[in-house]
N, C-alpha and C positions, 0 to 999 in steps of 0.2 A: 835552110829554111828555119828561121826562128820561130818558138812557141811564146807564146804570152803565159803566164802563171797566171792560173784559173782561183777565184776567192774560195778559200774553204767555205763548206755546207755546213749551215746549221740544222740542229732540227727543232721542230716548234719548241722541243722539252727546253732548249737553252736558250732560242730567245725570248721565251717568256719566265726565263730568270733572270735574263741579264735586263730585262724591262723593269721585272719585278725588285730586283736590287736597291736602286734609287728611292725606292717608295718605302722599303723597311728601313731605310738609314732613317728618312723621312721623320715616318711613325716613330721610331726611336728616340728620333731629338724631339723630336713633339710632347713624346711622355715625358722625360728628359728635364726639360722645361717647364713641362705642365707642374710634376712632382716638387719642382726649386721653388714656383712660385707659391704652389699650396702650402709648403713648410714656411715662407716668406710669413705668408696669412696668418698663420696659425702662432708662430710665434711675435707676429708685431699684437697681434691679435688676443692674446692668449689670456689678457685678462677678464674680458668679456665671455670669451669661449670657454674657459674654465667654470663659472660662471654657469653661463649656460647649460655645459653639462651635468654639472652637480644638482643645476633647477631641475633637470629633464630627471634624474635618477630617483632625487627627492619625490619626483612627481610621479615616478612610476611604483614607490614604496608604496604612497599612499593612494592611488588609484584605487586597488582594489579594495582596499579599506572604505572607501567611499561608495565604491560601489556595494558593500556591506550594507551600509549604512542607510543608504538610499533602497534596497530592499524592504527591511525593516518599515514596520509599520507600530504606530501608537494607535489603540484602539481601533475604529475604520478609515486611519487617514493616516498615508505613507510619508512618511518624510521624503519634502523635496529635496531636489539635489542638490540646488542653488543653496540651502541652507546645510547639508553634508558639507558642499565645497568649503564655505565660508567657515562655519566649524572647525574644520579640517587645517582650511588656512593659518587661520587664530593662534591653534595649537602648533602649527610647522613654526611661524613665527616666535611664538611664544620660545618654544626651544630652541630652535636658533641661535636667537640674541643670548637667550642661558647660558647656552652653551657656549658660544663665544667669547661671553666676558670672564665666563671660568676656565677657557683657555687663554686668556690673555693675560688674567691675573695673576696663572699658573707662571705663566711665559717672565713674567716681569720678574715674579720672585724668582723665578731659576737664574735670568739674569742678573740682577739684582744680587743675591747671593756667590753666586760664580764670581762675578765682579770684584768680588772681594777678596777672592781665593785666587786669581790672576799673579799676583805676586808670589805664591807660593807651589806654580805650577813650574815654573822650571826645577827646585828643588825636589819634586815630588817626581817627576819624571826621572830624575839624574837619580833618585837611591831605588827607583825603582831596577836601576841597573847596574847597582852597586858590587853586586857580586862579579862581577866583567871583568874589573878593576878599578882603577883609580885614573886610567886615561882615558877611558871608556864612560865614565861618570862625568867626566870634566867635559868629554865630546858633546855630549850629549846636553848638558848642563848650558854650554855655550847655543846650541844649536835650539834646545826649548827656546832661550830669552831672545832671539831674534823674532820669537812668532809673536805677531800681536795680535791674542787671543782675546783682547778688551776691543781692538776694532771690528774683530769678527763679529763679536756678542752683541755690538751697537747696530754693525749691520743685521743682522739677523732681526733686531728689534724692531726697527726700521721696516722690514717686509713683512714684521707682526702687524704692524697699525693697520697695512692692505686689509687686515680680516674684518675687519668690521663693513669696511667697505664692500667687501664681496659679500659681505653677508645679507647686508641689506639690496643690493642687487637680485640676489637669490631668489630672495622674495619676492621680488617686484615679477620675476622671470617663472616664477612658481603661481602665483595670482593669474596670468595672463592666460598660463597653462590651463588652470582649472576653470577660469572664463570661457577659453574658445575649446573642453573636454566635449561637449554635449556636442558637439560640430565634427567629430574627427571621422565616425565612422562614413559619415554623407560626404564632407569632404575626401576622404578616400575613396568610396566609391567613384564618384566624379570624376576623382584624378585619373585612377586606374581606367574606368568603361566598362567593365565587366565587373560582375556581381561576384561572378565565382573565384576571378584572381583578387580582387579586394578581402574577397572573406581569405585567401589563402596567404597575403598580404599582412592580415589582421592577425593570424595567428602566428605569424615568424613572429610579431612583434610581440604578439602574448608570451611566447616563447623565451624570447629576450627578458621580459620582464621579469619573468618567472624564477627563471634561474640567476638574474642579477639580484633580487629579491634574495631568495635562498642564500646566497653567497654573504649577502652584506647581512643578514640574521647570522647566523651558522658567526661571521666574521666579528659582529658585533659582543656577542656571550662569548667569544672566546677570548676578546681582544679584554673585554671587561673582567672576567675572572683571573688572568694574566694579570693586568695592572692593579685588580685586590689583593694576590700573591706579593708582588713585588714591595706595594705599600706595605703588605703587613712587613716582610724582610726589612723594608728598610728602617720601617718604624721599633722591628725588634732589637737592630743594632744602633738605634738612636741617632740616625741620622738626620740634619736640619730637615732636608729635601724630600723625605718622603711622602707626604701626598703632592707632592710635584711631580715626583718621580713617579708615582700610580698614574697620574693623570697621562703624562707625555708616553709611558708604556701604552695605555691605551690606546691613543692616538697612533705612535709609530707599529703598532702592532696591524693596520690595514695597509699597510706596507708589504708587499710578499715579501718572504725571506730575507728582506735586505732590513725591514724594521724592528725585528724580534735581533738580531745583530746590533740595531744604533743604539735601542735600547739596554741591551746589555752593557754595552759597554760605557755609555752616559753613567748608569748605576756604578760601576767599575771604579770610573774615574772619578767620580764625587766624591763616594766610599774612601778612595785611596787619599786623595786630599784631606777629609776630614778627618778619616781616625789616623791616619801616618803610618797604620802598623801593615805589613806586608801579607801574616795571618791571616788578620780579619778581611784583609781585600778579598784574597782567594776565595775564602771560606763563602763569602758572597758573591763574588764570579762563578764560582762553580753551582751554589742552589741557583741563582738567577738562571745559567746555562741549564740546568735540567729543569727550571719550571719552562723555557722557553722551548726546550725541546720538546718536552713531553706535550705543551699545549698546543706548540705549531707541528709538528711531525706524527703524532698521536691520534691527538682527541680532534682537532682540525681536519684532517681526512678522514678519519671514521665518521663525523657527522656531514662532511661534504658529501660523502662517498661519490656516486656517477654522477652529481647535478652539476658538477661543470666540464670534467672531464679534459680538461686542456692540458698544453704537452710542456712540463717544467720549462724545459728551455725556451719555450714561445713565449713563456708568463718571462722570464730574464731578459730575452729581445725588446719584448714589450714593455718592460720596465724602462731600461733604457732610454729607449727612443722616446719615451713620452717623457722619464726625468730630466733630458736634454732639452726637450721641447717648450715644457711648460713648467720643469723646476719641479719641487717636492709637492704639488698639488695633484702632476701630472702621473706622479708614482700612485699614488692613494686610488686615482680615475684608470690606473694601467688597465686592470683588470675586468671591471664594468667593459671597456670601452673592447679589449679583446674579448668578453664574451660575445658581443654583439659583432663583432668584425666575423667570429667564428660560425653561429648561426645564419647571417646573411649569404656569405661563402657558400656554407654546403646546402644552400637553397638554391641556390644560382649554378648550373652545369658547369657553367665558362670557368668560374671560381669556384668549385670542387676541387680541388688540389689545393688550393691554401687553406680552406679546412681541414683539409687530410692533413697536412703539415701542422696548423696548429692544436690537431687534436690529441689528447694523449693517447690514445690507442690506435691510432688512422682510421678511427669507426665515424665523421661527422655524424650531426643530426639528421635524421630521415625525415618525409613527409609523415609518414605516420606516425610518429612523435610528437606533433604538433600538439598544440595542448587544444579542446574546443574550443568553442567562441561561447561565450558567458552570455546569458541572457535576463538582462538587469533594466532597470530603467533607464539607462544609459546607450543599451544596443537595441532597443527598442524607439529611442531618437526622442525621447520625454525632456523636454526643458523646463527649466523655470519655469514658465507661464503657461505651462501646459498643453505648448504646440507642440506638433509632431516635427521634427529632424531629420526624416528620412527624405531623399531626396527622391522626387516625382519618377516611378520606373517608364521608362518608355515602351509601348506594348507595341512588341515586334510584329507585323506586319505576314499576312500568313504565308507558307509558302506556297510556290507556284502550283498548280497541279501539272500532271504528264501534258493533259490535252494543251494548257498556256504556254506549257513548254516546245511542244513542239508545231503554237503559233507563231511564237516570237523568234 
């Protein structure tokens, strides 16, 4: 008598994984996907996004400045905000453009000059390794004059001219901001539907602001007392480049860790170019090395101290991916754009863990850390024209009683 072989038994635990299988591969290529195209965006993208976010940060400097302002009263009559804003604008604009053409000016003369000294960089690199030997000098010697350090310079100058153009973008992205500010808290209400997650909503973002604010103060006095030191070094040793070299320190110095680095050694190598002697380089690589340490490793975390609190290596990741992404722009916005990826995270349960990972301590921000909600003319919905901004509350409907309840 033959038997038939009976199908092995499942039990519900394995076929609702071998169901479930199919739908994580799914989800996985989905994300997969999702992630190829958003980096697509962002990089075909990236000079309007850039852009945009420098407008947004701009706008968040001077937010609460406005809302100062708008406070403030002359005699019995408050300054409007539409006249803060416009103010405000004026002066964003005003330094802006300042500031642009005196980094470009800067930019020109470092090229300009370097341009000149292009010829005399292979021999300056080859004695700098003159003690090696004489085949080691020659290696090297051959191996400088293939670089063509004049085409570099031409390009570089080339993605200088971009700045003017992102500049005035800026503004344009910065104007819009302060036009549709008096609309944010109603339009957020709205969006959200609840008064209570709007307002809790409204203080991640205060949150955000807060401590990007902080960051780029704290960043900006230090990056500026940095590039006064430097200037004065280079001006004590008589070198052409020195308020160039002040300028571009200040600039590369909102660079984490990787800009207190380009700058030294831009000084290094101009230094060693211009005076030839081996001494005087050192002697300026090493005070440049201890003013840079002392002012990034120092004086830079004792006045940060807990306001950002993020985890070195996350700030390296992040450099990274965003200098890949959007070039030397993306490095300067690294950190802004990780503080806010940081605070959102440990707001959100789901994304709690990559807070934790990007914080330096594994302590993200709490809800009771929130900073309050400011009450300005602004969050009271006061516009220009003196209407109110606040959007119509709807008046909930009361609730049942027992007896209605146990009509219906």
């Amino acid at each position: 008598m033959s038997t038939t072989p009976t199908a092995p038994d499942h039990t519900p635990a394995q076929a609702s994984h071998h169901a479930a299988s199919p739908y994580r591969l799914q989800t996985g290529a989905l994300l997969i996907i999702a992630f190829a195209v958003v980096l697509f965006l962002l990089v075909q993208a990236r000079f309007m996004l850039i852009s945009l976010v420098t407008a947004i940060v701009i706008f968040s400097l001077m937010s609460d400045a406005i809302s100062f302002i708008a406070r403030q009263k002359v005699g019995p009559f408050r300054i409007p905000n539409w006249l803060a804003s416009v103010v405000a604008l004026a002066l964003i604009s005003a330094a802006l453009l300042t500031l642009t053409s005196i980094i470009l000016a800067q930019i020109n003369t470092v090229l300009t000059t370097t341009l000149s000294y292009t010829d005399r960089f292979p021999e300056a690199m080859a004695a700098m390794v003159a003690w090696m030997g004489a085949d080691v000098e020659q290696a090297v010697f051959n191996s400088a004059s293939t670089i063509e350090v004049g085409g570099y310079l031409r390009q570089m100058a080339g993605q200088a001219s971009n700045l003017m153009q992102g500049t005035v973008l800026i503004i344009l992205f910065v104007g819009f901001l302060f036009a549709e500010r008096v609309w944010f808290s109603t339009k957020l209400t709205n969006f959200v539907g609840d008064a209570d997650q709007a307002e809790r909503v409204s203080r991640i973002i205060g949150s955000i602001i807060h401590r990007v604010n902080y960051y780029l103060l704290v960043k900006t006095f230090v990056s500026a007392v940095t590039g006064l030191m430097i200037y004065g070094l280079a001006l004590f040793f008589g070198l052409e480049l020195a308020l160039p070299l002040g300028v571009l320190t200040f600039i590369l110095n909102y660079i984490p860790n990787v800009g207190s680095i380009m700058a030294t050694v831009l000084l290094t190598l101009v230094a060693y170019v211009q005076l030839g002697g081996l001494g005087q380089t050192m002697v300026i690589f090493a005070v440049a090395g201890a003013v840079q340490f002392t002012n990034g490793s120092v004086i830079d975390p004792m006045l940060m101290g807990r306001a950002l609190r993020l985890s070195s290596f996350g700030i390296i990741i992040s450099l990274a991916f965003w200098g890949a992404v959007w070039g030397i722009p993306g490095m300067f916005l690294s950190v802004p754009i990780m503080v806010g990826l940081m605070i959102v995270c440990s707001h959100m349960p789901a994304l709690r863990p990559v807070a934790i990972l990007l914080s330096r301590e594994g302590l993200p921000e709490e809800d009771a850390a929130l900073p309050k909600p400011t009450t300005d003319a602004t969050a009271h919905g006061e516009t220009s024209g003196g209407q109110s901004a606040v959007a119509p509350q709807a008046h909930p409907s009361p609730a049942p009683t027992e007896r209605q309840d146990l009509a219906s």
